[in-house]
N, C-alpha and C positions, 0 to 999 in steps of 0.2 A: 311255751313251745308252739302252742297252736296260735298263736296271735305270730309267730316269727314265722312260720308255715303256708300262714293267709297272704302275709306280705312277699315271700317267695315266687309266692302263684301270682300275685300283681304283679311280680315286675318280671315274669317270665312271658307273662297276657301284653304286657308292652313291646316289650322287646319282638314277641311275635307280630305286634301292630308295628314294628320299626316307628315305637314314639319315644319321645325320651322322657325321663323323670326322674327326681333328687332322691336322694337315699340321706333322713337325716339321724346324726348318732349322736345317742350323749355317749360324750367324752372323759369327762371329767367334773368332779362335784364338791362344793364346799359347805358341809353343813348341810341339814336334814331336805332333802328333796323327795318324791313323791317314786320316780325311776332310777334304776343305777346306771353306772357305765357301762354300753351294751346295747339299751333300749334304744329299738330302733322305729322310723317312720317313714314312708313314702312317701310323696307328693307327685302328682301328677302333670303332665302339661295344664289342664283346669283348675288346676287347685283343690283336687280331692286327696284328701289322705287314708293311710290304711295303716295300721299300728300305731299307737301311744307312747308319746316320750314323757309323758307326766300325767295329774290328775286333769286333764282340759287345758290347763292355762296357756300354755306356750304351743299349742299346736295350732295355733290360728297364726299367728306371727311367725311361726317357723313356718309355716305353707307358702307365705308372703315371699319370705325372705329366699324358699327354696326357689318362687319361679322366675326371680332375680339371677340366680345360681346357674338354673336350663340354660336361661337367656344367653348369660356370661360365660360360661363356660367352667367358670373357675370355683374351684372347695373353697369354705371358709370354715373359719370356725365362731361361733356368736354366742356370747355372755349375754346371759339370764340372772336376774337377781329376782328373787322369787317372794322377796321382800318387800319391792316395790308393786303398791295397791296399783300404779297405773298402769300396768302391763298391763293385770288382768281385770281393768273397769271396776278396781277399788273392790274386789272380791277377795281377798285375802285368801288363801289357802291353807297358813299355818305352816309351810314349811319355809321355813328362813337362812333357805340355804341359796348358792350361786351354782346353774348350772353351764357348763357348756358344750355345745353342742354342732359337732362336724356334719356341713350341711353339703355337697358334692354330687355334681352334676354324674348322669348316667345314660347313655356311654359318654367317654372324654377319649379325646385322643390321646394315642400312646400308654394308658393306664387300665389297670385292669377292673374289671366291672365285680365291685365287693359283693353282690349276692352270691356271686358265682361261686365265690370262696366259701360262702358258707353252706351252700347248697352238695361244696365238694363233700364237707364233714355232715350234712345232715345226708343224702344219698348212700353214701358208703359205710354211712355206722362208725366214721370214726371220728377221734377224740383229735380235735387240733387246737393251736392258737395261731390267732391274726398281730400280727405286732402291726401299728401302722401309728403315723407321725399325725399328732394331733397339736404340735405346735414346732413354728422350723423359720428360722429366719427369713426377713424379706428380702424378695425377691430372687427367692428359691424357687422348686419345683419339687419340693421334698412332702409339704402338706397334703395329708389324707393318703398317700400312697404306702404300700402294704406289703406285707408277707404271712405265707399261710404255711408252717410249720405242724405237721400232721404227725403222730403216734410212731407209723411204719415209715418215718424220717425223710419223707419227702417235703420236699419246697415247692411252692407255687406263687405267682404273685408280680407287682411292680417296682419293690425296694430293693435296687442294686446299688444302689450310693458306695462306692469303694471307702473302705474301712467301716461302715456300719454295716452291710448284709450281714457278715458272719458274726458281727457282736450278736445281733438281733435275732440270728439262728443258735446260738449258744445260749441268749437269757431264754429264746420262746421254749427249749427243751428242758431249761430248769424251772419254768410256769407249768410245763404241763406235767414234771413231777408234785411241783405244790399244788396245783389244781385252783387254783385263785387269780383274779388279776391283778394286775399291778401297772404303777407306770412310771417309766426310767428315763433320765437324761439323759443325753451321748454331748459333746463335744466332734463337732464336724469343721471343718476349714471354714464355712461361713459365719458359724456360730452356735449355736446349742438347740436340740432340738429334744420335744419329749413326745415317748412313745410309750400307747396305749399297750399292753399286753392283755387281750382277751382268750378266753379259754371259753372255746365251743365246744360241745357236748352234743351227740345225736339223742335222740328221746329216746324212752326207758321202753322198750320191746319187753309184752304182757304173754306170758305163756300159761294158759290157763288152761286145766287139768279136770276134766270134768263136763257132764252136760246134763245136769239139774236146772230148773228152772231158778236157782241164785245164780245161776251163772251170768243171766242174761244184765242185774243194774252192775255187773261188776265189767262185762262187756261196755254198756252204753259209758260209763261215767271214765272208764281209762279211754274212750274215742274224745270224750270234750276233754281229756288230757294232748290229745294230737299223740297219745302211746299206737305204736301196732300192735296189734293181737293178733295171737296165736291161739285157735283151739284143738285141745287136742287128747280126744277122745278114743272110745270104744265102737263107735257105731264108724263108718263109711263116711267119708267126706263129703258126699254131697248132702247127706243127712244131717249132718252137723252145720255145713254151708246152709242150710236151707231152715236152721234152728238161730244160727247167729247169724243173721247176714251181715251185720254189723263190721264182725271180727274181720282181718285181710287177712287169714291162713290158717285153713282146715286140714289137721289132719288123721289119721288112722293107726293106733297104737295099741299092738295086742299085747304085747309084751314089754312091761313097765321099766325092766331092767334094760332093755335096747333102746330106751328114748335119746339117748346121745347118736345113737345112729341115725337121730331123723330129726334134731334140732340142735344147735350148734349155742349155745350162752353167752354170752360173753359179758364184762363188769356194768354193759348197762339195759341187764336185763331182769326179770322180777319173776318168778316164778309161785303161782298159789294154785295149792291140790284141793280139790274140790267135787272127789270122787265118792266122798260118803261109804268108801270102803279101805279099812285099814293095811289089808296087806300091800294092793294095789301104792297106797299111796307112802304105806314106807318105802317100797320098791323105788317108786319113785322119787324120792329123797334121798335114799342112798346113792341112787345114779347122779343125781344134779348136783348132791353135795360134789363129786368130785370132777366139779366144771368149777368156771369161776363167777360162778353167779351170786350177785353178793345180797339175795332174798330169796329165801323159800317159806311161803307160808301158808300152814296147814289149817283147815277149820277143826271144830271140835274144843272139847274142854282140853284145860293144859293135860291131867295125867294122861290123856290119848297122845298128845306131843311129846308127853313127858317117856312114854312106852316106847315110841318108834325112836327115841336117841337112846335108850337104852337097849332098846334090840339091836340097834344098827351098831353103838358099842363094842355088842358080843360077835357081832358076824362078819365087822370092819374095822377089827383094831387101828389099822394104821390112820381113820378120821382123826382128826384131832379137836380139840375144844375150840377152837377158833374154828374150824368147819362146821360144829354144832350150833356154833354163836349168830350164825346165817340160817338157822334154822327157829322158823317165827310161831308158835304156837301157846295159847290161844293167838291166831293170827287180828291183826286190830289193832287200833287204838282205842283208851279205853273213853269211850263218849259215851255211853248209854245206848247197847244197842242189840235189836231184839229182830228186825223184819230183815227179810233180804237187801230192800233196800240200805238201809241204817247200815250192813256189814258190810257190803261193799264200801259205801264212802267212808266206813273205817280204815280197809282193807289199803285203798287206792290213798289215802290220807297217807297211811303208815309205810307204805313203797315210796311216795315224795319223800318222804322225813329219811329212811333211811337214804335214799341215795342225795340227799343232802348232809349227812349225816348231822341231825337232828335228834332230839327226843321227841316232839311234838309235844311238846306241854303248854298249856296258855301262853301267850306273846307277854303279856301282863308282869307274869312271875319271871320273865326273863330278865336278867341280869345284863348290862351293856345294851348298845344297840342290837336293832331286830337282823341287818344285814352286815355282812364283812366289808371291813372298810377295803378301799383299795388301796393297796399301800404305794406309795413314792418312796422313789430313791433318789437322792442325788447323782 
């Protein structure tokens, strides 16, 4: 997220210089590659870039290839075989897969500028997918053009092709029930085109509970996440502002059970109590359990976790065990860990995992590959 964040800010820094520059995507992948479909890169009128579409190899050649693109005007799309030593100067890599990768001028006329789209779902916090045409018969005008299908069922975008908009609006609302991508054929009067379905996600908003000095590696290490944080404490907000400067949201909470009155949750947010005082922070597990925040995590030994779901049990019957099963204590993954530092990067480990929904166990012991394939349809 903060490497898609960095790049953001580059091509907004353009667009304010009125320069133009390539936005390159992989697309699509055949066998083990280094980035998935999604990973994106810049290039600039010079030939700088800013975000990674592999481990090194193909970002020199795609830079190339993009200031061809400014030039021309026109998307492409360019196969990688990642197999071949002479791409990358007889440096092997080890991954022996094909990628490729939609490379597309920025601004273009008539079409609309992809960061924008994404900047819609990362600014507003919400959940969308981009469908766009990563392969379209020649001498179309279908290639790299898009649609941005958003949660509260808005459209935005450049794919009005009569009889694919609305296929495209129908598959992008059954992706963003499955929450994975995917990418589909369609059948068009020129010929057949296939369409990338991405699913964008805003970054995990950190609401931290508490102003101990742990609080502060648990602050730093979710900011080199690109997460926001929320502090939100007992003392005065400038007080707290002036302890985290870090965090972007300070606030002032006397009453544990009125915290929905003054932070709003929603499915991609993380919540960890960090008050060092027990009633204080069952209170506040009881209020959050009933948002939809799908982590709350307490410090302290388990039977301290294990008390406040028992108390909250007797005083909240209608919780139910899938509300408790959101509720993370001993908060962590289990890595060995003793200093403030050490819990934190448990802590912030184990907020990725679940909203990946992961275990976090060794990559090693994992079963199948490490990432979800993308699936194709015919």
């Amino acid at each position: 997220m903060k490497e898609l964040q960095q790049l953001l800010a580059q091509a907004d820094r353009l667009r304010q210089a009125h320069q133009p520059f390539a936005l390159a995507t992989v697309v699509k992948i055949n066998g083990s590659t280094y980035r998935r479909p999604g990973a994106r890169m810049l290039i600039d009128p010079e030939g700088r870039t800013y975000g990674t579409i592999s481990g090194g190899c193909l970002e020199q050649e795609v830079a190339q290839q993009a200031l061809a693109v400014i030039d021309g005007g026109q998307p492409q799309v360019a196969p990688f075989d990642l197999s071949d030593d002479d791409l990358i100067l007889g440096f092997g890599t080890g991954c022996n897969g094909l990628v490729h990768v939609l490379i597309e001028p920025v601004p273009a006329q008539d079409r609309t500028d992809p960061t924008r789209l994404i900047e819609d779902c990362l600014a507003g916090r919400r959940t969308g997918v981009i469908a766009q045409v990563i392969e379209a018969p020649a001498n179309t005008d279908l290639l790299g053009r898009r649609l941005l299908r958003l949660e509260d069922g808005r459209t935005h975008g450049d794919l009005d092709a009569p009889g694919l908009h609305d296929a495209l609006v129908e598959e992008a609302e059954r992706t963003l029930d499955e929450g994975r991508h995917k990418i589909q054929s369609y059948a068009v009067e020129a010929g057949e085109v296939e369409v990338l379905f991405e699913v964008v996600r805003p970054p995990v908003r950190l609401l931290l509970f508490g102003a101990g000095h742990d609080v502060t590696p648990v602050v730093r290490l979710a900011k080199e996440m690109a997460w926001p944080v929320t502090i939100v404490g007992r003392k005065p907000a400038e007080v707290l502002a002036e302890r985290f400067p870090d965090a972007d949201q300070h606030l002032f909470l006397m009453h544990p059970d009125q915290v929905l009155d003054y932070v709003v949750p929603d499915v991609r947010c993380a919540a960890v109590l960090m008050n060092h005082q027990f009633l204080r922070d069952k209170a506040l597990a009881g209020a959050l359990l009933r948002s939809p925040i799908p982590y709350i995590g307490t410090l302290g030994p388990r039977d301290r976790a294990e008390r406040i779901i028992s108390e909250l049990r007797e005083e909240q019957p209608d919780l139910t065990e899938a509300d408790f099963a959101r509720l993370h204590g001993p908060i962590g993954l289990d890595i060995g860990t003793e200093t403030p530092e050490e819990i934190a990067l448990s802590t912030i480990a184990e907020i990725q995992a679940v909203h990946h929904g992961r275990q976090g166990g060794m990559l090693r012991h994992r079963s199948g590959t490490i990432h979800e394939a993308v699936v194709m349809h015919g």
